[in-house]
C-alpha positions as semicolon CSV with decimal commas, in nm:
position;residue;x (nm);y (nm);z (nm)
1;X;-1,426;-4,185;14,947
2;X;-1,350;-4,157;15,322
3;X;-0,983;-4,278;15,299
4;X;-0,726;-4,120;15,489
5;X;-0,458;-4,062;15,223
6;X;-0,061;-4,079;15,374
7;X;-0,039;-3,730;15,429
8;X;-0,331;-3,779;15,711
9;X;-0,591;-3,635;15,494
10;X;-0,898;-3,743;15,464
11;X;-1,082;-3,812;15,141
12;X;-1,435;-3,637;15,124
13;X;-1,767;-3,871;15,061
14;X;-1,732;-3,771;14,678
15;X;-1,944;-3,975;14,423
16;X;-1,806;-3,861;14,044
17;X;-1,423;-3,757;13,972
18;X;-1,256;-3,643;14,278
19;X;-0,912;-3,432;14,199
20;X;-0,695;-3,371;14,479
21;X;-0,274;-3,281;14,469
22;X;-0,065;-3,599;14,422
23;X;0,096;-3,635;14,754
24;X;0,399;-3,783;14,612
25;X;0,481;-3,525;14,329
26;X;0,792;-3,532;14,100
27;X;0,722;-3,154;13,976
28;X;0,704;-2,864;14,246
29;X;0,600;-2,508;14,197
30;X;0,935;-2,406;14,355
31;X;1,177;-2,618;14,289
32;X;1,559;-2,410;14,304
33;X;1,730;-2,309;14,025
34;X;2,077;-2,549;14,008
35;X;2,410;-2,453;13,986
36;X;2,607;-2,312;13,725
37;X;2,746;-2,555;13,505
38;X;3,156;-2,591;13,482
39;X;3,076;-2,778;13,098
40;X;2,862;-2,773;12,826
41;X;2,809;-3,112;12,816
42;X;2,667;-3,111;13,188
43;X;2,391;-2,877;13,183
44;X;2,055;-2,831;13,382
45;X;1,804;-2,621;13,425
46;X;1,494;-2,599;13,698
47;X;1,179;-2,831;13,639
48;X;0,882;-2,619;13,797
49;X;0,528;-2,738;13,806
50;X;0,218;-2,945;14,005
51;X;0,128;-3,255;14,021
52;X;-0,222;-3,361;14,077
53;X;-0,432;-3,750;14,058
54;X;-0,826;-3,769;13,932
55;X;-1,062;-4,016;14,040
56;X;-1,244;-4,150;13,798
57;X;-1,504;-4,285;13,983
58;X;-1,571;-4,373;14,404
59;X;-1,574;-4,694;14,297
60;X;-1,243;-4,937;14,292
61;X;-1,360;-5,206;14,092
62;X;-1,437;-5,027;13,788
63;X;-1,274;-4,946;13,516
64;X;-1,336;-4,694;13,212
65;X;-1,524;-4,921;12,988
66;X;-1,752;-5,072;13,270
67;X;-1,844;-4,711;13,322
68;X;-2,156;-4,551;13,197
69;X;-2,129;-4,269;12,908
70;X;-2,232;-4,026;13,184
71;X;-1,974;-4,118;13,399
72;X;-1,695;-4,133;13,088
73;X;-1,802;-3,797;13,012
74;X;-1,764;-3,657;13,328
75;X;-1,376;-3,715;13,347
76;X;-1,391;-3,592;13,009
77;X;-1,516;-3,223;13,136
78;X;-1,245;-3,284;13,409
79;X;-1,006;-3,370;13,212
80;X;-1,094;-3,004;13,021
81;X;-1,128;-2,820;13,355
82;X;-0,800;-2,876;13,429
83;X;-0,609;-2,841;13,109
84;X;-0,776;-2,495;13,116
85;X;-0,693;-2,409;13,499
86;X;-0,286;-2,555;13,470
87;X;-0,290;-2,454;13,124
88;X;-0,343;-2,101;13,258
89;X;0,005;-2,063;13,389
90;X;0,195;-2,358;13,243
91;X;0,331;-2,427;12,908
92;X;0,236;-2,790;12,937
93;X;-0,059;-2,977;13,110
94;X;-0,004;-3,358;13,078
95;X;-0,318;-3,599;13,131
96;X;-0,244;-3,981;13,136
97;X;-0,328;-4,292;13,252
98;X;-0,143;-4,610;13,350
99;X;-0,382;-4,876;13,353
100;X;-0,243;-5,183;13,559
101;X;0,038;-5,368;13,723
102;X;0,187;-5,442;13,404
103;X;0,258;-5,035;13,332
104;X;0,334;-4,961;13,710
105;X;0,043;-4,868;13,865
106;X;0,051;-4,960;14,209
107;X;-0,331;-4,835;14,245
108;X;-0,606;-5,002;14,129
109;X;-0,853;-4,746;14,180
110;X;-0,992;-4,598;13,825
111;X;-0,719;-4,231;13,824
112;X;-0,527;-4,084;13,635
113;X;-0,254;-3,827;13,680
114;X;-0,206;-3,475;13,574
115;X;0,156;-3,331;13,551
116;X;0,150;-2,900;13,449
117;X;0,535;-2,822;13,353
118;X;0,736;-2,495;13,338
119;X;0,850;-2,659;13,005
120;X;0,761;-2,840;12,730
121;X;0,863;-3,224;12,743
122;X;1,093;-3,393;12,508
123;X;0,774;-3,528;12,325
124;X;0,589;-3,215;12,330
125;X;0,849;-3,055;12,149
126;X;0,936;-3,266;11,919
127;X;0,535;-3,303;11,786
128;X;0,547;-2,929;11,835
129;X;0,840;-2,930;11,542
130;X;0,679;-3,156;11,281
131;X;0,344;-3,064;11,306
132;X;0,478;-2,691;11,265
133;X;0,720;-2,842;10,992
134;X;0,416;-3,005;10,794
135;X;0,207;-2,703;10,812
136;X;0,468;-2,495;10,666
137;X;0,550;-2,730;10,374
138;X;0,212;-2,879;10,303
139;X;-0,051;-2,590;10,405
140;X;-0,241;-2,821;10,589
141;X;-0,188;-2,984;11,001
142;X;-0,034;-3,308;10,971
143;X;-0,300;-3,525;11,170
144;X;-0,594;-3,340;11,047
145;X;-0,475;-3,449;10,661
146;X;-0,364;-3,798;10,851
147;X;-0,713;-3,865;10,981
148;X;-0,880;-3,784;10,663
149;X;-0,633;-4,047;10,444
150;X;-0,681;-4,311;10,709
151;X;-1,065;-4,245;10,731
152;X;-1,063;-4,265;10,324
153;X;-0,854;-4,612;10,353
154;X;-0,995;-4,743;10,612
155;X;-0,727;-5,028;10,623
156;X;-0,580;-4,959;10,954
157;X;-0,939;-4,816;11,124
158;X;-1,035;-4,938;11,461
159;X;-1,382;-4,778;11,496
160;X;-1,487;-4,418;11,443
161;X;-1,817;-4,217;11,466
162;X;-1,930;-3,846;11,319
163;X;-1,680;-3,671;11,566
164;X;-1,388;-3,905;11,641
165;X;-1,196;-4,204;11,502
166;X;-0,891;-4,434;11,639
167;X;-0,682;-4,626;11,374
168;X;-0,318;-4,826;11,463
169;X;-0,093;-4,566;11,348
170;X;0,077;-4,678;11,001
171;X;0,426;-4,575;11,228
172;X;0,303;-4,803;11,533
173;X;0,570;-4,983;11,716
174;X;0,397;-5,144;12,004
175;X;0,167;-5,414;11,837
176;X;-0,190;-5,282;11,969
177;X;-0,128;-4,901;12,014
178;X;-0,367;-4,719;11,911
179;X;-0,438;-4,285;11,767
180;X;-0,767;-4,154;11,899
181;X;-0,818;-3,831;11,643
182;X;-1,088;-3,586;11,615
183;X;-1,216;-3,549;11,245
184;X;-1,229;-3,148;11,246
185;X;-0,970;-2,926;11,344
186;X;-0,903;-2,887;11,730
187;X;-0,614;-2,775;11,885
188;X;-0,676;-2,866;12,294
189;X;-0,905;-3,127;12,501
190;X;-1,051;-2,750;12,596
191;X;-1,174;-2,650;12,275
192;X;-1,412;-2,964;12,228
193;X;-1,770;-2,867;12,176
194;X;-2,058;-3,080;12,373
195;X;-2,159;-3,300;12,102
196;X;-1,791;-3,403;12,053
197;X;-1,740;-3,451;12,388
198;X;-2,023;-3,690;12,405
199;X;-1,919;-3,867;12,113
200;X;-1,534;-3,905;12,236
201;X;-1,742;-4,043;12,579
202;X;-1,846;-4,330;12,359
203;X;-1,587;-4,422;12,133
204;X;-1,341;-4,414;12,434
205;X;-1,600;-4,715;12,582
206;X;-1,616;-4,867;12,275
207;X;-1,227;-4,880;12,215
208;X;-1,182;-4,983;12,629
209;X;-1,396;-5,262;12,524
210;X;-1,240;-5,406;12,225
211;X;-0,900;-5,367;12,407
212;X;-1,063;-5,639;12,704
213;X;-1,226;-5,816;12,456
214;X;-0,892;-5,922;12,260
215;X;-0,776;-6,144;12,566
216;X;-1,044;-6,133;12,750
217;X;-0,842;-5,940;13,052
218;X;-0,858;-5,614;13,192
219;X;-0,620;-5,433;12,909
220;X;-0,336;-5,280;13,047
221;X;-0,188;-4,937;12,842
222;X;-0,058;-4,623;12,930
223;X;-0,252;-4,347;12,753
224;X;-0,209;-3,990;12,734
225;X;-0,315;-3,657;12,561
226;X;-0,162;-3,441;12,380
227;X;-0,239;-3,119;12,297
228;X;-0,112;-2,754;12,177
229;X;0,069;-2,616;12,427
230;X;-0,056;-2,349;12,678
231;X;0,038;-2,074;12,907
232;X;0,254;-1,821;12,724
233;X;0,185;-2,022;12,378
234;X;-0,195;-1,901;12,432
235;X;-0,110;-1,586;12,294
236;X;0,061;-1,762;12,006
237;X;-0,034;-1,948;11,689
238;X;-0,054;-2,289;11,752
239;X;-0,268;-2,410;11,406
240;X;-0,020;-2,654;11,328
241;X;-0,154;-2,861;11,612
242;X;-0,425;-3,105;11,650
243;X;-0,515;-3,281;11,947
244;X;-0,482;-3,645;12,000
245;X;-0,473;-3,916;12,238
246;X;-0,195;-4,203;12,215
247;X;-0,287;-4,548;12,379
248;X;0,044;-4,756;12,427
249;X;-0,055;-5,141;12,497
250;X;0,211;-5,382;12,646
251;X;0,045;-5,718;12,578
252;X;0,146;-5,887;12,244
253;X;0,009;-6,272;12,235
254;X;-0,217;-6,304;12,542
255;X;-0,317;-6,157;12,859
256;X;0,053;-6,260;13,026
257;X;0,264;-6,251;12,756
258;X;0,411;-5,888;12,703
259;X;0,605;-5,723;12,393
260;X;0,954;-5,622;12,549
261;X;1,115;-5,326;12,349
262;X;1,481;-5,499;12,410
263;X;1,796;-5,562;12,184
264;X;1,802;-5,434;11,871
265;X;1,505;-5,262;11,946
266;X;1,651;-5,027;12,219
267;X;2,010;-4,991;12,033
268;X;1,861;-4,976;11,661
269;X;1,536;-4,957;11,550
270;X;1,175;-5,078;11,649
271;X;1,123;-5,429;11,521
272;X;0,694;-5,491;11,500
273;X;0,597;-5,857;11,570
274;X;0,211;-5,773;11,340
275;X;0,143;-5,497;11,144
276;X;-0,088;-5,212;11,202
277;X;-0,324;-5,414;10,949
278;X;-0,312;-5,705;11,090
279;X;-0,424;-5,551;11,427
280;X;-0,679;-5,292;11,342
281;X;-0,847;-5,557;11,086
282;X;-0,820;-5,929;11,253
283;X;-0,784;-5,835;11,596
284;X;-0,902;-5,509;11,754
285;X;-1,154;-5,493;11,455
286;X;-1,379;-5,827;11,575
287;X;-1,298;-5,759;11,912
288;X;-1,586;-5,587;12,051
289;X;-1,759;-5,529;11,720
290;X;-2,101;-5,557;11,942
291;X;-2,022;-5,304;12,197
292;X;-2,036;-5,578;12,447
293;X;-1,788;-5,625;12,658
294;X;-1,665;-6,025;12,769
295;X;-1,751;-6,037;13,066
296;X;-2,126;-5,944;13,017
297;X;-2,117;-6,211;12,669
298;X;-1,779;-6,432;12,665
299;X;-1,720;-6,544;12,304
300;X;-1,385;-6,694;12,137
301;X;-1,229;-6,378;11,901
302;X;-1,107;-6,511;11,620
303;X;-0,676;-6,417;11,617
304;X;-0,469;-6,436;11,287
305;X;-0,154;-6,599;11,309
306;X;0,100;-6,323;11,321
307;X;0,378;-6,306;11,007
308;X;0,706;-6,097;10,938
309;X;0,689;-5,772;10,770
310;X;1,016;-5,725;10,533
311;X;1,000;-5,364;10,538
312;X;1,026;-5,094;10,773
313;X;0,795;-4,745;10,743
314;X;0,868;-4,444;10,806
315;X;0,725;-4,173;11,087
316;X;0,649;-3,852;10,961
């Protein structure tokens, strides 16, 4: 609050979420059109859109899970307000965090961005073509049916209340990423009733927690939302979609020792150094089972020794 920003403007005295236009923004609302290509194999096409940062908090030594649930659920309506105010002309509205120097972020103020496209991204589109894919061959959206089998298992579940629940995805690559899922059908952060929005409030904190508790660090991830898309797909049916939130940890052994997606990974296939088990049950799972996070009651989590695993699954 009060900062002059590099542009020369100045920050007002705000004391919740502050929003304001990122001032160094890869997407613009006017970008040109480019050339005609002379190939098919060289072809482009304009990338319209805004790009805007939200404070979490005033704040810069806080992070989500140190927040209160007031505060959590406060970005939570922002996060909301502006999927429905982008989401109004754009086909996509992307909210995500990169949480510290590990995943780039050069700030360590509590933000996020939020990127509104002309388009939809490579990832958008292809969840847009499975989900649509299950629906049509198995009557039913593919991570509602998802959250109810994992719910029912229970062998890769993190923690979960009446509204919500975050397992490591059977499919997970990067050893503590995580699925945060809403139990009933909802298609965009928009849509979420006040109860649910309370609820995701708290099992974001208590998720934030067991992530800091695991190495007793401030967890780095990059995190993100995704949602059915909007602007002319409002008008459309987008059932096949449920909303979700992806959490994409770096760290695989301790707080300094990072999981590196090289090799065969990057020119074959993802290679997992613990399974989805191992992490949701021994790790993540005792992590935090209090609520509490380490710094306010430092204890020694318990770690399994991590193993091979001689198969490979397969996404949906």
């Amino acid at each position: 609050p009060g900062a002059t920003r590099v542009n020369g403007e100045v920050n007002p005295q705000y004391e919740g979420t502050f929003v304001f236009p990122n001032d160094f923004p890869a997407l613009q609302p006017d970008a040109p059109e480019p050339g005609d290509s002379d190939h098919p194999l060289f072809r482009a096409a304009a990338a319209r859109g805004v790009c805007k940062v939200m404070c979490f908090h005033p704040w810069s030594d806080l992070t989500l899970p140190l927040m209160s649930l007031a505060e959590i659920r406060a970005v939570i309506d922002a996060w909301a307000e502006l999927a429905a105010e982008l989401g109004a002309s754009y086909p996509w509205v992307q909210i995500f965090e990169n949480k510290g120097a590990m995943m780039g972020c050069s700030n360590p103020h509590p933000h996020c961005q939020v990127w509104a496209s002309s388009f939809l991204p490579n990832e958008a589109r292809l969840e847009d073509r499975t989900q649509r894919q299950h629906l049509r061959e198995h009557g039913v959206p593919m991570l509602l049916e998802y959250a109810k089998q994992e719910a029912r298992r229970k062998e890769r579940l993190v923690v979960e209340n009446a509204d919500w629940l975050v397992v490591v995805p059977y499919w997970a690559t990067w050893p503590y990423q995580t699925l945060l899922l809403p139990r009933r059908h909802v298609c965009r952060l928009q849509d979420l009733h006040e109860g649910e929005r309370d609820s995701l409030a708290s099992i974001m904190q208590r998720l934030l927690i067991k992530y800091d508790n695991l190495f007793e660090v401030s967890f780095p991830y990059s995190m993100g939302w995704h949602g059915a898309p909007t602007g002319p797909y409002l008008e459309k049916d987008c059932g096949h979609w449920q909303l979700h939130a992806h959490y994409y940890p770096p760290l695989l052994r301790s707080a300094t020792v990072r999981k590196f997606m090289v090799g065969y990974e990057m020119l074959a296939q993802a290679q997992r150094d613990l399974t989805p088990e191992q992490v949701s049950a021994a790790r993540l799972g005792i992590a935090g089972s209090q609520g509490i996070l380490y710094q306010d009651h430092p204890q020694d989590w318990p770690l399994a020794a991590p193993r091979a695993m001689p198969c490979r699954r397969l996404s949906a």
